[in-house]
PLY file of the C-alpha trace (Angstrom):
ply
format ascii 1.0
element vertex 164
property float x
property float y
property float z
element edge 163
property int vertex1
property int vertex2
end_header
0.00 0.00 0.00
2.76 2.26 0.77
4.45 1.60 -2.79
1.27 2.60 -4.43
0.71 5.85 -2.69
4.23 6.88 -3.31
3.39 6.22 -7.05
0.33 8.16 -6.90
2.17 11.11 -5.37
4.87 10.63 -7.84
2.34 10.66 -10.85
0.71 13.55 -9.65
3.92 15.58 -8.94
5.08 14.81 -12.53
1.59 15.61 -14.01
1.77 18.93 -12.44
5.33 19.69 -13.22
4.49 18.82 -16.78
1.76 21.09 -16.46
3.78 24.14 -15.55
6.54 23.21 -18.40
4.35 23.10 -21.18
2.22 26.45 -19.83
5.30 28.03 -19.89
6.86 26.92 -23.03
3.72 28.81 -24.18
4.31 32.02 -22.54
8.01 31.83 -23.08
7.34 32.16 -26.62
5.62 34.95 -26.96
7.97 36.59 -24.54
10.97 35.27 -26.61
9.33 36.76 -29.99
12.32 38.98 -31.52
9.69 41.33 -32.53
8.56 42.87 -29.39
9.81 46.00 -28.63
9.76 49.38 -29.97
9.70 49.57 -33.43
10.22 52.93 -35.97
9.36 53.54 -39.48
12.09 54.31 -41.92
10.40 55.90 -44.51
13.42 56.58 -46.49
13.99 52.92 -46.83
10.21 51.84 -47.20
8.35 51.77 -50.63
4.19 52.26 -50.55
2.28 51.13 -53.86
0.15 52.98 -54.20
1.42 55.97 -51.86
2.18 58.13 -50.16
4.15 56.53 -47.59
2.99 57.68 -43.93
4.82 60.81 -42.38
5.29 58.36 -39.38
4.24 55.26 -37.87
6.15 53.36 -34.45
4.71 50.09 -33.82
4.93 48.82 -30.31
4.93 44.89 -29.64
4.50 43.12 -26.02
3.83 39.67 -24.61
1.29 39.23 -23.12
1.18 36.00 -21.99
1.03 33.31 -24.62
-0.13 36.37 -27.34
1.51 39.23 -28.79
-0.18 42.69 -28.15
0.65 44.87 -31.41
-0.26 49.20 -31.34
0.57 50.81 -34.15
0.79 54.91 -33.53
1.82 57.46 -36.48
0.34 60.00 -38.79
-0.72 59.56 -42.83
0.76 61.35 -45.40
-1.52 64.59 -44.50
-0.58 64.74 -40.85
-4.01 62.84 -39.86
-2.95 60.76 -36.55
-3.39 56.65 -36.98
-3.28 54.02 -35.06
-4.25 49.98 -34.79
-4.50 47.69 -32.09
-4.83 44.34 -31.50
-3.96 40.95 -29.40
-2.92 37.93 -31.22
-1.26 34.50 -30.88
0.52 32.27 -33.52
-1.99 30.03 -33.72
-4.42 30.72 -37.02
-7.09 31.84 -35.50
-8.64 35.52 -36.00
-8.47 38.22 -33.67
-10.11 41.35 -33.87
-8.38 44.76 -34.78
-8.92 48.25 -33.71
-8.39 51.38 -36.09
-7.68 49.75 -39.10
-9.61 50.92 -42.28
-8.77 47.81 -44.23
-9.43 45.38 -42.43
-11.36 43.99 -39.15
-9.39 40.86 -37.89
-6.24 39.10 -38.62
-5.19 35.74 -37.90
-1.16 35.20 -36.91
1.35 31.76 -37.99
4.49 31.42 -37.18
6.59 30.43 -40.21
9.78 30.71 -38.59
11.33 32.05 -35.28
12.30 35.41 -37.11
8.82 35.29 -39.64
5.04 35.69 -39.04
2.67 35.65 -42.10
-0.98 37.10 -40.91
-4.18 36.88 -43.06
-6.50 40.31 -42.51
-9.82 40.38 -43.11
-12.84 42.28 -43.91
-16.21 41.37 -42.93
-14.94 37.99 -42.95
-13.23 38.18 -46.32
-9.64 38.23 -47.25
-8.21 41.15 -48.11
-4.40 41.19 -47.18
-1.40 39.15 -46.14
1.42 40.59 -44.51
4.52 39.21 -43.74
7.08 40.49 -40.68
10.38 39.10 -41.07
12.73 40.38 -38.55
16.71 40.42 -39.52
19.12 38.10 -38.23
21.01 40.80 -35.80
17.41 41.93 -34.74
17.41 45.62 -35.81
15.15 46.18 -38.38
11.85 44.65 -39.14
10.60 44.38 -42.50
6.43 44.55 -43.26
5.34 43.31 -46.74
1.78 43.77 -47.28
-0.49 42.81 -50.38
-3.37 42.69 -51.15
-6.15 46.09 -51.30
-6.53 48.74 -49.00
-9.64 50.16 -47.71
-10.67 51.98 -50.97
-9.80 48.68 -52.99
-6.84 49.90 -54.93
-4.34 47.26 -55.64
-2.01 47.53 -52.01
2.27 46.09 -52.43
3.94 47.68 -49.80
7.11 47.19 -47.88
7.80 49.07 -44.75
11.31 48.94 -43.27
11.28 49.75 -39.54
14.19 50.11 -37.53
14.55 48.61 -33.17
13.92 51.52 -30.81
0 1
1 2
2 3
3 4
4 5
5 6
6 7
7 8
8 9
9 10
10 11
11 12
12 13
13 14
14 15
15 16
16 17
17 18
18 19
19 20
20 21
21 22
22 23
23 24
24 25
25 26
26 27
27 28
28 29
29 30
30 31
31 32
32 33
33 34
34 35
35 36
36 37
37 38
38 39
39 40
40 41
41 42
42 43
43 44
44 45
45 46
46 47
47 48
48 49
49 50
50 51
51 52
52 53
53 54
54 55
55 56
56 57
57 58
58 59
59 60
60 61
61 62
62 63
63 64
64 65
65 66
66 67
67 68
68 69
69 70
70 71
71 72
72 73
73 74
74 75
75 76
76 77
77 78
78 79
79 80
80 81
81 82
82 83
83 84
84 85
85 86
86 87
87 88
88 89
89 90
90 91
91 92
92 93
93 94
94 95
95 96
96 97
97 98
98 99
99 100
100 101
101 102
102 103
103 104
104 105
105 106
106 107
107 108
108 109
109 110
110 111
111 112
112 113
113 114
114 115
115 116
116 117
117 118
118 119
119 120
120 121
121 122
122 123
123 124
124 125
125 126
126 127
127 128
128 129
129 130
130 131
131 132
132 133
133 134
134 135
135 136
136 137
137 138
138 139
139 140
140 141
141 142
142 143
143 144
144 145
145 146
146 147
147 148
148 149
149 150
150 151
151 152
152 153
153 154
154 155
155 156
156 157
157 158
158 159
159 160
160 161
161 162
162 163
């Protein structure tokens, strides 16, 4: 009898540490992500089809917890202020967006540690991919977007943004 309760306790501790490993392997990778941080648009270096390019635009990126939290804060090309916000995890799944003309969700996959590819959508409808591929010294972050923007002209941008 006493071997078997020492087995019990012994599953149960192992169960739980397990537990706790694999919660925070979750976390952990969110909080890992090279892109959070601070994040500032070079618009010498970016290229907006159609254009113009934005006057500014910093892009702020945080864990929290097993997601990423993403604000985007800048001004268009007439000095009107912007600004998007939204939670999201690698995991497929759509999330809803804040502030963003284009689109109304966007769904996050991880394609590698340095590359996310997101699907946005409108009124459940794809209507751009973008793809953030973060450099190998983990300096500048590069955005390419296609698909439309919100008043359906043909959208091929790349936005270059340099670490804060």
């Amino acid at each position: 009898m006493k071997r078997f309760r020492s087995s019990v306790v012994t599953s149960v501790v192992l169960l739980g540490g397990l537990s706790l490993v694999i919660g925070s392997t979750r976390a952990v990778s969110a909080q890992s992500d090279p892109a959070i941080g601070t994040w500032k648009l070079n618009v010498a270096k970016s290229k907006y089809v159609p254009g113009p390019a934005p006057k500014s635009n910093v892009i702020t990126i945080t864990a929290a917890g097993s997601d990423l939290h993403v604000v985007a804060k800048g001004e268009d090309a007439t000095g009107n202020p912007t600004g998007i916000d939204y939670t999201a995890t690698s995991d497929g799944k759509d999330s809803p967006v804040k502030g963003a003309p284009a689109y109304s969700t966007t769904s996050m996959k991880r394609i590698d540690a340095n590359t996310t590819e997101q699907t946005r959508k409108k009124e459940g409808k794809m209507v751009q991919t973008a793809t953030r591929k973060i450099s190998a010294d983990g300096k500048t972050m590069t955005v390419t977007t296609r698909g439309k923007d919100e008043a359906g002209r043909t959208l091929n941008t790349v936005a270059v943004y340099d670490r804060q």
